[in-house]
N, C-alpha and C positions, 0 to 999 in steps of 0.2 A: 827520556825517563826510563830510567832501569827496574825490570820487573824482579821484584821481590817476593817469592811463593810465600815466607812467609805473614810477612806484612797483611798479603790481600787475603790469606786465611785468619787471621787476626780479624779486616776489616768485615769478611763474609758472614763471620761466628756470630762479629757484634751487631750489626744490622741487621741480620736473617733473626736475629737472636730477638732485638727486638721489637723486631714485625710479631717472631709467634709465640714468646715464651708466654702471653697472657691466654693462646688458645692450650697449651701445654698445661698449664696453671690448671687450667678447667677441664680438660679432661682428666687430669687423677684427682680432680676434686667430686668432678661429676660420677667418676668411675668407681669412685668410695660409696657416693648414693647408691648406685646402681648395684651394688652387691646386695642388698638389702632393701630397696625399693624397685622393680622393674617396671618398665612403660607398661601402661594399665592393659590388661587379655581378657577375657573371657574364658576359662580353662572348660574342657567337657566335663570335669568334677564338677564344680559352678555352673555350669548351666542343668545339669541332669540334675543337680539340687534341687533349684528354683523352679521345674516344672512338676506339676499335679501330677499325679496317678492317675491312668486312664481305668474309667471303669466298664469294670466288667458287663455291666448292665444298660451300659449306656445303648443307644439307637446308633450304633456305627454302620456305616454303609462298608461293605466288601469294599479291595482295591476295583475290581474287575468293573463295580456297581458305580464305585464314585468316577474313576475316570471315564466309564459310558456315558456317564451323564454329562461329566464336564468335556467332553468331545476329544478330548487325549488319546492315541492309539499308540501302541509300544514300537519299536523296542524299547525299554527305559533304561538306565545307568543304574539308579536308584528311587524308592520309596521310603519316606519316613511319614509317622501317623506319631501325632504326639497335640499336646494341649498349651503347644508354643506358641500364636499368633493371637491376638486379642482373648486370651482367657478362655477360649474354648478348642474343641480338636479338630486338625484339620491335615490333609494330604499335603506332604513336600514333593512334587514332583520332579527329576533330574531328568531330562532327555538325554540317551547316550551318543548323540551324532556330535554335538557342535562340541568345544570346546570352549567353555567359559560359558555357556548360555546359562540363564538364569532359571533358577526354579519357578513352576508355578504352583502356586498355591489353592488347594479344592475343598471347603467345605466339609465334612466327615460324613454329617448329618443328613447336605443337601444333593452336594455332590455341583455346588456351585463354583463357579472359579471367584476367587475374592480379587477384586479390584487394587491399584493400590494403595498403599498404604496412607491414611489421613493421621488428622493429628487425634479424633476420635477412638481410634483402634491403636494409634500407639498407646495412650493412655492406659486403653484397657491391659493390652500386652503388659507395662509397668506394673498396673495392678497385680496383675496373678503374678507376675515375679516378686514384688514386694511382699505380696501376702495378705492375708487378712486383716483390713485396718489402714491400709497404704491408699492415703491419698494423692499421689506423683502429679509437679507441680512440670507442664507441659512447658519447656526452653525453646521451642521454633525449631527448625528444619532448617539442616546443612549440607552440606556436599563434603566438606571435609574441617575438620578443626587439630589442635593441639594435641590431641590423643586418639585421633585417626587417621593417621597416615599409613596406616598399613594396608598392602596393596588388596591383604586379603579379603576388604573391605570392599574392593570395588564392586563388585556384584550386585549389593547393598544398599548402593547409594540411588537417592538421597537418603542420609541419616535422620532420626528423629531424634531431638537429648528431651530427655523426662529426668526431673530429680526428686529422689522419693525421700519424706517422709524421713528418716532415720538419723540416727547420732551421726554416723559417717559423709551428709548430703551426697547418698552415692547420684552420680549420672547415671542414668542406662542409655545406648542408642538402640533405637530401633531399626530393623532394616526397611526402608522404603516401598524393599519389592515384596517380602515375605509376613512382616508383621513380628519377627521374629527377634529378640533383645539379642545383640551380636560383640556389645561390649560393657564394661561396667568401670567404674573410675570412681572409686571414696575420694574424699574431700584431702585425705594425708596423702594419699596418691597423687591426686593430680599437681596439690604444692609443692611435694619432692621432685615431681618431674621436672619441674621447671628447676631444679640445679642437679638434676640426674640427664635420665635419657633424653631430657629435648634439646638439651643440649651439649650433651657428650656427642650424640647424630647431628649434630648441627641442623635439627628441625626449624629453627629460624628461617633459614633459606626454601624452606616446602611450604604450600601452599599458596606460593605469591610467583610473582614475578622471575623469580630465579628458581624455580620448580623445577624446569627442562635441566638447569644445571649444577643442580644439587650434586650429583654423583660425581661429575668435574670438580666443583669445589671439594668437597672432601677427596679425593683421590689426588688434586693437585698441593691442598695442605698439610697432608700425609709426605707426600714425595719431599715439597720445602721442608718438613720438619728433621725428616730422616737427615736430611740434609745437613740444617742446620747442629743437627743433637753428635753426627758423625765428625762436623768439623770440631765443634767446641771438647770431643772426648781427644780429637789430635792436638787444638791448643793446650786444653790440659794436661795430658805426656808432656809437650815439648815447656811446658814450663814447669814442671816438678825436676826437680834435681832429687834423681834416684840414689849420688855415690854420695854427693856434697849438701852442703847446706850453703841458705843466702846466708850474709851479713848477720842478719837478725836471730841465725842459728835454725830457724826455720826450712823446710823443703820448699814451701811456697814462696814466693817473692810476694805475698799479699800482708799486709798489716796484720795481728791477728786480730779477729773477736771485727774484724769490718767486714761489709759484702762483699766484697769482693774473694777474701779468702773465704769464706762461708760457700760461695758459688764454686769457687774453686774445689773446693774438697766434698761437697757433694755433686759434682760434677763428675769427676773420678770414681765415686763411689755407689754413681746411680746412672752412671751414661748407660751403660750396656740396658738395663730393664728400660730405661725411656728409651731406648732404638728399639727395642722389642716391644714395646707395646703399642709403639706405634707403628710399625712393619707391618705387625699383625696385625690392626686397624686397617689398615689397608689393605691387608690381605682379604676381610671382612665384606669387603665391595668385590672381588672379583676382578680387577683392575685386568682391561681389555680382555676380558673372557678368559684367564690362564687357565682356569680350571675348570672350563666346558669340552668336555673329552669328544662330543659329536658322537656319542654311543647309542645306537638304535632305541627305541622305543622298549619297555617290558611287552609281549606278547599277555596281556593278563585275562586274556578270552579264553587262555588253557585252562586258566583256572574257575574261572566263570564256567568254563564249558557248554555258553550259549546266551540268547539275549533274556533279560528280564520281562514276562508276559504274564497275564494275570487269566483267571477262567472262572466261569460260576464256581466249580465246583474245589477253589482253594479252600481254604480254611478259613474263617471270620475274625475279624479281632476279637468276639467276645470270646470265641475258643481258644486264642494263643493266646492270651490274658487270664483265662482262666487254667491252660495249660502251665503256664510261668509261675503259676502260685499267687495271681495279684498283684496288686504295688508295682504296676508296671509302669514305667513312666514315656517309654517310647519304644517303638517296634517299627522295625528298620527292614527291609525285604530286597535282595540281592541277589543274583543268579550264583551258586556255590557248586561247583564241579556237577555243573548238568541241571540242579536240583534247585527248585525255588526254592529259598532259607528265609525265615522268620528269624534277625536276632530281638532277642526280647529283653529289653535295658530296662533293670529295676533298679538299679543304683549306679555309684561307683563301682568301675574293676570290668572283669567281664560278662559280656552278654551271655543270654543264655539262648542255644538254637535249636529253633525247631523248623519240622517240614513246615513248609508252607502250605502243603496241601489237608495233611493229615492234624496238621500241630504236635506231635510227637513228636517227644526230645532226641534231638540227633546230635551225634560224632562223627566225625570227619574220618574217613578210615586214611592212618595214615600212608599206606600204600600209595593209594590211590594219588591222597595230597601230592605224595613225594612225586611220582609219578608225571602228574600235572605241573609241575613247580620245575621239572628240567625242562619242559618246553616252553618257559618265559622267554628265553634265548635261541636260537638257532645255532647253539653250540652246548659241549660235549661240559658233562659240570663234574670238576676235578675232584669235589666231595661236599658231601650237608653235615654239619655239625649241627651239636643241639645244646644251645648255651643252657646250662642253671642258672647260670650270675651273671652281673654284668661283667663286662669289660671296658677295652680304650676305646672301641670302635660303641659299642651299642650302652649305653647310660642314662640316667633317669637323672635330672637337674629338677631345685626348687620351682615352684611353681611360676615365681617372679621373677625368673632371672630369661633372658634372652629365648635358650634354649628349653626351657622348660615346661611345664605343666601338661604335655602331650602324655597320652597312655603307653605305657611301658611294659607291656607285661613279660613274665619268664610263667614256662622256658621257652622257648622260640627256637627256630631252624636257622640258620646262615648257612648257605647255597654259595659255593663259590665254583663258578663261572671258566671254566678255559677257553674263555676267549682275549680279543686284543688288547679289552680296556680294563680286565682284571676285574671283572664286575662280580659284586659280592651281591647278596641280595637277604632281607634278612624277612621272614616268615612265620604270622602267628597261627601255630599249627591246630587251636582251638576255631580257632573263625574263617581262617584261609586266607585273612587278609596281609596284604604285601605292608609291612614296614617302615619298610625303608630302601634305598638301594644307595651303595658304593663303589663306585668304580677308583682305581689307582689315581686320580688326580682328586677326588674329591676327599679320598683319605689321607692324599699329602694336605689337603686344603684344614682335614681336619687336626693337625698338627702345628701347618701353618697359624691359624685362626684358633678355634679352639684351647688347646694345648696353650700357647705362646700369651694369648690374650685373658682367657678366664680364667687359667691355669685347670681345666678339667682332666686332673689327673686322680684315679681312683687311691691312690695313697692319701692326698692330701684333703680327697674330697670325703672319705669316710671315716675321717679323724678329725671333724672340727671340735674347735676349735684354731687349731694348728694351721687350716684351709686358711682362714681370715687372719688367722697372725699374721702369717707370712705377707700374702695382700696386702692388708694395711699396712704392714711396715716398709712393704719397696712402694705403696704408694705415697706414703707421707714425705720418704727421701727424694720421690719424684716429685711431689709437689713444694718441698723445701727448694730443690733446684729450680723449677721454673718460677717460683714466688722471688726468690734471689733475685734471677734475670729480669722478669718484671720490675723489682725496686730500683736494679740500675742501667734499666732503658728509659724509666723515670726521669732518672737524674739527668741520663745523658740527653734525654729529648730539651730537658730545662735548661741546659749550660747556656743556649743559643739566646733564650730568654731572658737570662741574668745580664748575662751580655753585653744585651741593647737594653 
């Protein structure tokens, strides 16, 4: 038998074609969702909404006073004091040794450790989120569901779901270990999910059985698809007649106004954005580590400039509450170039710092910051820029979409690094806090991905509507093409059937 290249790319197109043009279908269907629905977050705008004001007047125990009590000795990572766990306030403890360890949680008042989390104190937690008048109807305790797969959850777990009260039947989960509401899901949320992100991620395959190889399937779907979208753009060349015309006076050898020509000419006309968005899909996972540079750790103790320790003689929350003007709704305590830091979160945007000793409003001198900020690396930094605006590397995305609803603020430092892996570092010169960090293969990643897949590009991103014309219109031609191939793997699945 005589091998035929083109016959078996012919037979590869239509088989491979229709194994996946139905997962093809759904991802630019899902992908239309997802531009305007994103899998359900918790953004820190929404969560520093829904917590109470700490008052000023309240019986708050000093850091120094409630960790004596609850037997905690430092060094710590971090402190948070806020009125986030069963409706009243209470210490977020972070030890800085382990790596992933879990907070614990101390009383304000009593300076007790709180146990964890029942279905009692979730509720109350729901209430003070809900508000005044929220009776949160208590859904039983999970480890993971539909709208929590994010890893950033683990800590977390077991989750509690409560659904309050409201026009939206939002879910809240609570966290297990902290008492703390860690995500929030409306009722239009959660239903678009199910033909958005749970399954544009192919979250079907997470939380069962095929969990270990969720990342395989999609990475080996991706690979088939690329595959199949590459051959069928070569069947398509090799059957367009570019000089001549068929018989019919047509380019296409396809009937007109049937599927087949229809597939055919948005085949040609959409191959390229369906290789590219699914490339970049793929590129999404990381696929065998390409873009893990192995670049040391940030040094971020330069900036710290020592561990987090507490003394009688800090400052009171009633005093940095009363120092921040009131309406404080959480106060966050952090080692900041040498100096305990009080930041004091009254809303959205940014905190406001004070010592921790004194309570007096501090500024960071930027010397100093600067200073500290060349010794994240053990190398020589080629220069600090100080952005006003965004750019391609640092951008603020809606709050629903993948990348978004993280704090962005301008103007910030970018630090770029003369060392091996081109490491950028980007620096909010109000707080001291690190960013972000890029190194040369994460910025090709964000090109790869980013760029290719959301189209995050600031031209097209600060002109919408122009953003979503463009989108919806290569995705509708991408989902006219796979819908095509769908109808006639249909037929062709059926031929066998008529048959017999």
């Amino acid at each position: 038998m005589r091998f035929h290249p083109k016959r078996w790319l012919y037979l590869a197109h239509r088989w491979l074609g229709i194994a996946l043009c139905a997962f093809f279908a759904m991802w630019f269907f899902s992908g239309m969702v997802m531009m305007y629905v994103g899998y359900p977050k918790l953004t820190p705008a929404e969560r520093l909404q829904h917590l109470p004001p700490l008052a000023a007047t309240a019986p708050l125990l000093g850091p120094a006073q409630a960790l004596d009590r609850a037997g905690i000795s430092g060094p710590l990572k971090e402190l948070r004091l806020a009125a986030a766990s069963g409706g009243r306030a209470v210490y977020f403890v972070t030890p800085s040794a382990t790596k992933g360890s879990r907070a614990t949680v101390i009383d304000a008042t009593s300076g007790e450790r709180l146990p964890p989390v029942d279905a009692a104190w979730a509720l109350a937690s729901a209430a003070a989120y809900g508000g005044s008048g929220a009776d949160p109807l208590y859904l039983g305790s999970l480890d993971e569901d539909a709208f929590t797969h994010s890893r950033g959850l683990d800590a977390h777990r077991p989750l509690h779901r409560v659904e309050l009260p409201d026009a939206d039947k939002t879910w809240l989960y609570i966290s297990g270990q902290t008492g703390e509401v860690v995500r929030d899901a409306t009722r239009s949320e959660r239903l678009w999910n199910y033909a958005g992100a749970w399954i544009h991620w192919l979250y079907p395959f997470r939380g069962n059985a095929l969990d270990a190889y969720w990342s395989d399937i999609v990475n080996a779907l991706s690979i088939a698809g690329i595959a199949v979208a590459l051959a069928g753009t070569a069947v398509g060349l090799l059957r367009w007649r570019f000089t001549r015309t068929y018989r019919s006076g047509s380019r296409s050898p396809y009937a007109g106004g049937s599927m087949l020509r229809w597939h055919h000419v948005t085949g040609l006309l959409f191959a390229l954005v369906t290789i590219t968005w699914i490339f970049s899909g793929l590129m999404s996972m990381n696929p065998w580590r390409i873009f893990d540079s192995g670049a040391p750790p940030l040094q971020t103790s330069a900036l710290q400039g020592g561990p987090l320790v507490f003394g009688v003689q800090d400052a009171t929350p009633q005093a940095l509450i009363t120092a921040a003007g009131g309406s404080v709704r959480e106060l966050r305590w952090a080692p900041v170039l040498g100096k305990t830091t009080a930041f004091a979160q009254i809303g959205s945007g940014q905190p406001m710092l004070l010592d921790g000793r004194t309570a007096q409003p501090l500024a960071l001198a930027p010397q100093t910051l600067g200073a500290a900020a060349a010794r994240l690396l053990p190398y020589p930094v080629a220069r600090m820029e100080t952005l006003l605006d965004y750019d391609l590397y640092y951008y603020a995305r809606e709050a629903h979409s993948m990348m978004g609803g993280s704090d962005r603020p301008l103007p910030i430092w970018r630090i770029v690094f003369d060392d091996p892996h081109a490491t950028w570092v980007h620096l909010d010169p109000h707080t001291g806090s690190v960013l972000g960090r890029l190194d040369s293969r994460q910025r090709t990643k964000r090109w790869l991905f980013a760029m290719l897949h959301s189209w995050d590009w600031l031209p097209l991103l600060e002109r919408r509507p122009l953003w979503d014309i463009t989108l919806l219109t290569l995705s509708l031609g991408g989902l006219a093409l796979s819908a095509t191939g769908v109808v006639m793997g249909w037929r062709r699945l059926r031929r066998p059937a008529r048959k017999a």
